[in-house]
ROKE-279640 format. One line per field, with one value per residue (C-alpha): residue number from 1; residue in one letter; z, x, y. Coordinates in Angstrom, 2 decimals. Layout:
REM residues N
num	[NUM,...]
residu	[a,...]
up	[Z,...]
east	[X,...]
north	[Y,...]
This chain:
REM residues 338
num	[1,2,3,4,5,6,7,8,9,10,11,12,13,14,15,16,17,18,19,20,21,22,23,24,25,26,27,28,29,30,31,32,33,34,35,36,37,38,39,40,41,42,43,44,45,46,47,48,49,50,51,52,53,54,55,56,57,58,59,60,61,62,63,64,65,66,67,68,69,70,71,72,73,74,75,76,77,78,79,80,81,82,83,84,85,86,87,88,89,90,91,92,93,94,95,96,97,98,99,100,101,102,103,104,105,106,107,108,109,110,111,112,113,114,115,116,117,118,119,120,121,122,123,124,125,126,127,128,129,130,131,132,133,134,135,136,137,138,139,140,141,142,143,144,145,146,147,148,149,150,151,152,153,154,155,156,157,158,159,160,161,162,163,164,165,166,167,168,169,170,171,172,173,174,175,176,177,178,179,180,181,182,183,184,185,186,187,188,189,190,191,192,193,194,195,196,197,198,199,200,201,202,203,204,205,206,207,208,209,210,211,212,213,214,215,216,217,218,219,220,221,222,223,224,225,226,227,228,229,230,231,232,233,234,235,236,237,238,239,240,241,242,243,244,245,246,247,248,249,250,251,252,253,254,255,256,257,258,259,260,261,262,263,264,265,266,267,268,269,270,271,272,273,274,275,276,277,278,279,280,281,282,283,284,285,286,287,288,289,290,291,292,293,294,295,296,297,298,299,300,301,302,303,304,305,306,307,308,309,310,311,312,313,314,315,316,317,318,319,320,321,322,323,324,325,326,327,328,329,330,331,332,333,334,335,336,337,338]
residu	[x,x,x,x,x,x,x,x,x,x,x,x,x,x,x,x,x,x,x,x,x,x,x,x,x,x,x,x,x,x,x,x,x,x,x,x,x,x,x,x,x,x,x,x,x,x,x,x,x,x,x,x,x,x,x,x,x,x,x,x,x,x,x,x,x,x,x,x,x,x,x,x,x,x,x,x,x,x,x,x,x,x,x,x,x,x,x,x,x,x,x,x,x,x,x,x,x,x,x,x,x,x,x,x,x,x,x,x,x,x,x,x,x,x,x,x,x,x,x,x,x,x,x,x,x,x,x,x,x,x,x,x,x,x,x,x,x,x,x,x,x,x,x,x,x,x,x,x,x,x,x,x,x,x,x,x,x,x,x,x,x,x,x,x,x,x,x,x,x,x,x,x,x,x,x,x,x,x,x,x,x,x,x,x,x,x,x,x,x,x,x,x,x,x,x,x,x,x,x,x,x,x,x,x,x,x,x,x,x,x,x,x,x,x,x,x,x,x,x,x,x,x,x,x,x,x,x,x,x,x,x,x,x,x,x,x,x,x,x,x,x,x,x,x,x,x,x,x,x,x,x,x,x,x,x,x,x,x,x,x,x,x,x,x,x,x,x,x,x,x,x,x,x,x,x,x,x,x,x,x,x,x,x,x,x,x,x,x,x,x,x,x,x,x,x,x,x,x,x,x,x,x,x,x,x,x,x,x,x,x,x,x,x,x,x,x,x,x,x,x,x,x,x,x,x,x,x,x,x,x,x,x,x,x,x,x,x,x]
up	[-20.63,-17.36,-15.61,-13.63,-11.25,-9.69,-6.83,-6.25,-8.69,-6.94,-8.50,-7.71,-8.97,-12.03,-12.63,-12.26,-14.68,-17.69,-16.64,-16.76,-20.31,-20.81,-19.65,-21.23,-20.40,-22.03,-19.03,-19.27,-16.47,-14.80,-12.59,-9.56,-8.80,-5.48,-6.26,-8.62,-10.08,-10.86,-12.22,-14.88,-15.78,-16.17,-18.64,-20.32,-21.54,-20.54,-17.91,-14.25,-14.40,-10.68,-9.41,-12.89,-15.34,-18.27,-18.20,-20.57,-19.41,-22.09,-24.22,-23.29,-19.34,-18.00,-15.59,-13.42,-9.86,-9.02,-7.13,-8.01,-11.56,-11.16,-9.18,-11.80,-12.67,-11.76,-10.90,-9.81,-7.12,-6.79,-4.10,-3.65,-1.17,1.77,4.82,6.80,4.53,3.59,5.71,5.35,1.48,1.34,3.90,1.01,-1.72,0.55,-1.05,-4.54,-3.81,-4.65,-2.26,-4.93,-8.16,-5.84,-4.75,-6.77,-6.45,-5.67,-3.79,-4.19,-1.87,-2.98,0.06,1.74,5.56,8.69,10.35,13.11,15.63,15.06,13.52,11.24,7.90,5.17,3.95,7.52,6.57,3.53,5.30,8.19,6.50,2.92,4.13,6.27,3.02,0.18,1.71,-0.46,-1.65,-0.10,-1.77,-0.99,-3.70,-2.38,-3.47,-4.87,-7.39,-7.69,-9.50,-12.19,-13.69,-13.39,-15.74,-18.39,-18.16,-16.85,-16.00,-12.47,-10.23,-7.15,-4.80,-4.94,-1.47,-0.14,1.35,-1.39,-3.73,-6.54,-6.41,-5.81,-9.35,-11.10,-10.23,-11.20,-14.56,-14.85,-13.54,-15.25,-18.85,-20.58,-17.93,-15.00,-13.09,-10.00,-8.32,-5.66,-1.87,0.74,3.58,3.72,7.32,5.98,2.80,4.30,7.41,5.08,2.68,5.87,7.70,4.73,5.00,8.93,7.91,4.72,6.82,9.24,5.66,4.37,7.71,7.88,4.48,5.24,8.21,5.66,6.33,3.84,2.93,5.73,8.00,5.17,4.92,9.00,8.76,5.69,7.66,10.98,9.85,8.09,11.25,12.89,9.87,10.23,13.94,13.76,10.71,13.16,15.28,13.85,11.90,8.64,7.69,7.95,4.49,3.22,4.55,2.48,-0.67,-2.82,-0.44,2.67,1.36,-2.33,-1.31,1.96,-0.60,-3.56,-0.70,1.45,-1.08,-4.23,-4.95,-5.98,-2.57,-0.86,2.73,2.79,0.93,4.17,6.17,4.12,5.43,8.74,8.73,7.62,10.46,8.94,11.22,10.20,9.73,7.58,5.38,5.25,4.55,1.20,0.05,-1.81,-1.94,1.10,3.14,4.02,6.85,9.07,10.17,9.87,12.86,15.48,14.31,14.28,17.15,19.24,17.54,18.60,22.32,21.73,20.72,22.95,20.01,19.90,17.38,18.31,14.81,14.81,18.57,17.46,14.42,16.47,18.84,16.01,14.48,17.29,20.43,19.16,19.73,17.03,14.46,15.53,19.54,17.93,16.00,18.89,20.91,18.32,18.80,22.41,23.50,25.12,22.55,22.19,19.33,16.20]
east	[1.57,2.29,5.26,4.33,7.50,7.28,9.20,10.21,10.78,9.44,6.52,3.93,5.88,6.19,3.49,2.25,4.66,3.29,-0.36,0.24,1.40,-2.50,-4.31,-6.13,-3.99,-0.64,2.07,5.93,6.81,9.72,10.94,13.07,14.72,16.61,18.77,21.71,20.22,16.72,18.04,20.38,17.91,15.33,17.99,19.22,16.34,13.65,12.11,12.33,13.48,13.84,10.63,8.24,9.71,8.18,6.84,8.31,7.74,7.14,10.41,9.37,9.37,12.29,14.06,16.53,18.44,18.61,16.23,16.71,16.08,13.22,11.47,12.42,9.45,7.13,3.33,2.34,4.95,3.74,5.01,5.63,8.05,7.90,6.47,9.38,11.55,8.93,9.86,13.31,12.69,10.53,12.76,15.50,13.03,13.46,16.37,14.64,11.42,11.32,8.70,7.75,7.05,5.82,2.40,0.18,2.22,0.20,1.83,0.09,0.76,0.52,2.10,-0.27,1.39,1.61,4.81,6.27,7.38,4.93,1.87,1.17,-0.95,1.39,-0.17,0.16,3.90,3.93,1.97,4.09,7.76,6.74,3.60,5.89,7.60,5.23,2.04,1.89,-1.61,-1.80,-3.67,-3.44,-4.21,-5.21,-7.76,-7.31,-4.47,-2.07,0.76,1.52,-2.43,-2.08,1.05,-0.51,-3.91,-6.07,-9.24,-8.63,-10.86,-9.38,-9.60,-8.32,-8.58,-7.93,-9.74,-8.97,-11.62,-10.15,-6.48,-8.60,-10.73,-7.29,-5.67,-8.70,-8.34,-4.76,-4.49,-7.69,-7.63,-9.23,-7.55,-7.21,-10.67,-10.04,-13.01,-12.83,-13.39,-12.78,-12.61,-8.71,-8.48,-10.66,-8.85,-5.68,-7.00,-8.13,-5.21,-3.07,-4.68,-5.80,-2.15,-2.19,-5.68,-4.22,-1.24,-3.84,-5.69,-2.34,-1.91,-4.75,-4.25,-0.90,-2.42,-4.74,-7.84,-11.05,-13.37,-15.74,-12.21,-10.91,-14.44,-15.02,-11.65,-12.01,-15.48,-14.35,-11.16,-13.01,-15.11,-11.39,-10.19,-13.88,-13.96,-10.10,-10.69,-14.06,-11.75,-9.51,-11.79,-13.40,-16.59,-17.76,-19.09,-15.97,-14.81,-17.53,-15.93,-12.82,-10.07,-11.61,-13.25,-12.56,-8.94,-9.16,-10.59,-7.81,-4.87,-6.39,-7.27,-4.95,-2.02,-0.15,-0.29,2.79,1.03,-0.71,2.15,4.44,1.62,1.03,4.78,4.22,1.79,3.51,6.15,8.59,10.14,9.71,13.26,14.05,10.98,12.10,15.37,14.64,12.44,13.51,10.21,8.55,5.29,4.11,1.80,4.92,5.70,2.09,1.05,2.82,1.38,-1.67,-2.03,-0.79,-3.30,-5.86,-4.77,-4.47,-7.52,-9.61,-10.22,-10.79,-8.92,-8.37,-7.46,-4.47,-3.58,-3.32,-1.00,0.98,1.75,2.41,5.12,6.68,5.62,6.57,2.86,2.02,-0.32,-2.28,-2.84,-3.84,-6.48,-7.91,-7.42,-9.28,-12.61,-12.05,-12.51,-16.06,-18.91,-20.58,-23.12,-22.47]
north	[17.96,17.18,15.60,12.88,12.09,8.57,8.05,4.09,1.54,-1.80,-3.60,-0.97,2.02,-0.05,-0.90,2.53,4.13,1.07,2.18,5.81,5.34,4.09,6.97,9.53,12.68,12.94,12.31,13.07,10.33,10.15,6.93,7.40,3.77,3.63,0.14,0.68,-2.93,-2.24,1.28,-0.54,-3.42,-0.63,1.34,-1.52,-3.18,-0.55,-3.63,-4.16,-8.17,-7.85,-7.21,-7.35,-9.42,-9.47,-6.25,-3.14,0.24,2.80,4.39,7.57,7.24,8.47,6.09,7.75,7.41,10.82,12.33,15.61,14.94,13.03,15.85,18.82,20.12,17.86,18.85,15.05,13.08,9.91,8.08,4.20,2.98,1.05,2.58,2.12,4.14,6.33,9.51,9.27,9.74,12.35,14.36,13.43,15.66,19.03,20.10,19.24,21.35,24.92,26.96,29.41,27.67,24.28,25.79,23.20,20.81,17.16,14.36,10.87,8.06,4.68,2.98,0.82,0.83,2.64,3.98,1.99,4.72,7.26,4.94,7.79,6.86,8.17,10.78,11.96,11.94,13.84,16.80,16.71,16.40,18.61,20.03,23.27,24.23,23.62,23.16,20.06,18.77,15.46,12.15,8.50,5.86,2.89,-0.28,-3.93,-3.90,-6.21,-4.73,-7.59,-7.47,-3.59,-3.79,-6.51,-4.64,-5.97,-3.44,-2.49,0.11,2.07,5.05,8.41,9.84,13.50,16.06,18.72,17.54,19.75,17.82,14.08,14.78,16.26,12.69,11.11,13.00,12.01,8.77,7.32,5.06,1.96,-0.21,1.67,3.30,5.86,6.92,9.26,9.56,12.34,9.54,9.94,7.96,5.12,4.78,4.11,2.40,0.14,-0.29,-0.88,-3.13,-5.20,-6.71,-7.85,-9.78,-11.26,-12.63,-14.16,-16.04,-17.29,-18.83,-20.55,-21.97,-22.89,-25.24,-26.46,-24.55,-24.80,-22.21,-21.84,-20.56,-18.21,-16.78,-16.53,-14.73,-11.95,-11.20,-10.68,-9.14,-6.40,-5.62,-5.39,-2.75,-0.79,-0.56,0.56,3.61,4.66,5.02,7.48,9.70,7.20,5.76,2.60,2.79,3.39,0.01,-1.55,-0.10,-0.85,0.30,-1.91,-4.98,-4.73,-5.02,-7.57,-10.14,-9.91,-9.73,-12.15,-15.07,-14.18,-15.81,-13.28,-11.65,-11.40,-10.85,-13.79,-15.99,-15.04,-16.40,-19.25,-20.24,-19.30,-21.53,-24.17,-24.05,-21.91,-18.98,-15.45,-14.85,-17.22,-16.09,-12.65,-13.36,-15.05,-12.42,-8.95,-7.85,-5.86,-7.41,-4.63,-6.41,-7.67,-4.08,-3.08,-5.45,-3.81,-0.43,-1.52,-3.15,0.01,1.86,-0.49,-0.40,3.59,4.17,1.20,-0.57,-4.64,-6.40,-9.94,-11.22,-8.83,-9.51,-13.18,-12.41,-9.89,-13.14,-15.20,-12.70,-11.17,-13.61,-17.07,-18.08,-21.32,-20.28,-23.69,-21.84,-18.69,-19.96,-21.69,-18.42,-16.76,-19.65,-19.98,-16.21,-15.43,-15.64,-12.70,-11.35,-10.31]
């Protein structure tokens, strides 16, 4: 049996740790919670009422705030916090990771993001901050899943992406159940290309349905924003086929039109008038597309890359530009073909 150690205790991580108890391998799970508030709701009535009501975990996961205890022994760390904290927290693991007996160890990112400063894809992270003392066997999990019809189970299909082949089919193995389908893919860059910049599009949707935008907008918009996120992942090393799978377009659509989305629900307000501020300031939960933007968008202009739906979003966040003007930007710029 192995020990599955789960390393953030938001909605994704979760929902994660309720699927896991689903699968076909036996797991001994372990749940790292960073807030002293989610860890006591979690121990006190075995459910996160802060960010997944509703939904138990199983008795026999074991819910802890230490990270040192939820890394003991574990084969599988399977990580799912914010990108902005991301590095910070797996620098915090060193201490907890043993050289000699941490050789197979697999590390599993989950975070769908890119890192401000450095605009590193997470699993860039993990190789660069664990990779020198474990040469950790990196994976990134990525692909339309929203983490409260994960938890009730409802069937879901994503990506398991690394270039080890060997570690991508063991976490298929592991991961896999009635409910939950992982297929694989050794298109790392496009996987989390697409996972990333899924978010900056799906802020750009709820905008234009907070303006009051029909169909023929939202659909102009998921189209051309996936030719953004496939010209971008080209870019840095992916596929363009890979776009046209489960962690590109699969997951544009569900974050882009759902309603449980909290990308495009921060647009949707933007849209409406409301400031960003005052958005993020009544929200506990992260959108991971706000700090994603910026990234992006220097990636774009580092890599000579045209991306005029998240130029126009990038204004709209960070420039004060109305989300009325960018959308006219956006069907005022020189036509061109397809």
């Amino acid at each position: 049996m192995r020990k599955i150690a789960i390393i953030g205790a938001g909605s994704c991580g979760t929902a994660l740790a309720i699927a896991l108890g689903r699968s076909r391998e036996a797991h001994q799970v372990a749940l790292w919670a960073h807030g002293g508030d989610v860890l006591s709701a979690l121990r006190k009535c075995r459910e996160n009422s802060i960010y997944l009501p509703g939904m138990r975990i199983p008795d026999e996961t074991e819910v802890t705030g230490d990270l040192g205890e939820a890394l003991a022994g574990a084969e599988i760390v399977l990580g799912v916090v914010p990108s902005a904290h991301a590095r910070a927290i797996y620098r915090a693991m060193l201490p907890h990771l043993d050289a000699r007996g941490a050789t197979n160890m697999m590390f599993v990112s989950a975070t769908k993001g890119l890192e401000h400063d450095s605009l590193a894809r997470m699993s860039e992270v993990i190789t660069e901050v664990i990779g020198p003392k474990i040469g950790a066997r990196v994976s990134a999990l990525s692909g339309p899943s929203f983490a409260l019809e994960v938890a009730r189970g409802d069937p879901t299909a994503v990506v398991i992406a690394s270039s080890d082949l060997q570690a991508a089919t063991e976490i298929q193995r592991e991961f896999s159940g009635s409910r939950l389908r992982l297929y694989t893919n050794d298109d790392v860059a496009g996987v989390e290309v697409g996972g990333a910049v899924k978010n900056v599009i799906a802020l750009a949707a709820g905008v234009c349905a907070g303006l009051s935008l029909g169909a023929n907008t939202i659909a102009a918009l998921i189209t051309r924003g996936l030719s953004e996120m496939t010209r971008l992942a080209v870019a840095l090393g992916g596929r363009r086929e890979t776009l046209a799978g489960l962690a590109g377009l699969g997951d544009l659509v569900l974050t882009a039109t759902g309603a449980l989305s909290r990308n495009r629900s921060v647009g949707m307000e933007l849209g409406k008038g409301r400031k960003l501020s005052e958005i993020l300031s009544q929200m506990r939960m992260v959108a991971e597309g706000v700090g994603t933007t910026s990234a992006t968008l220097a990636l774009a202009h580092k890599h000579h890359v045209d991306m005029p739906i998240t130029e126009q979003m990038y204004a709209v966040l960070h420039q004060g530009r109305a989300p009325s003007a960018a959308i006219r930007e956006l069907m005022e710029r020189p036509l061109t073909k397809e």
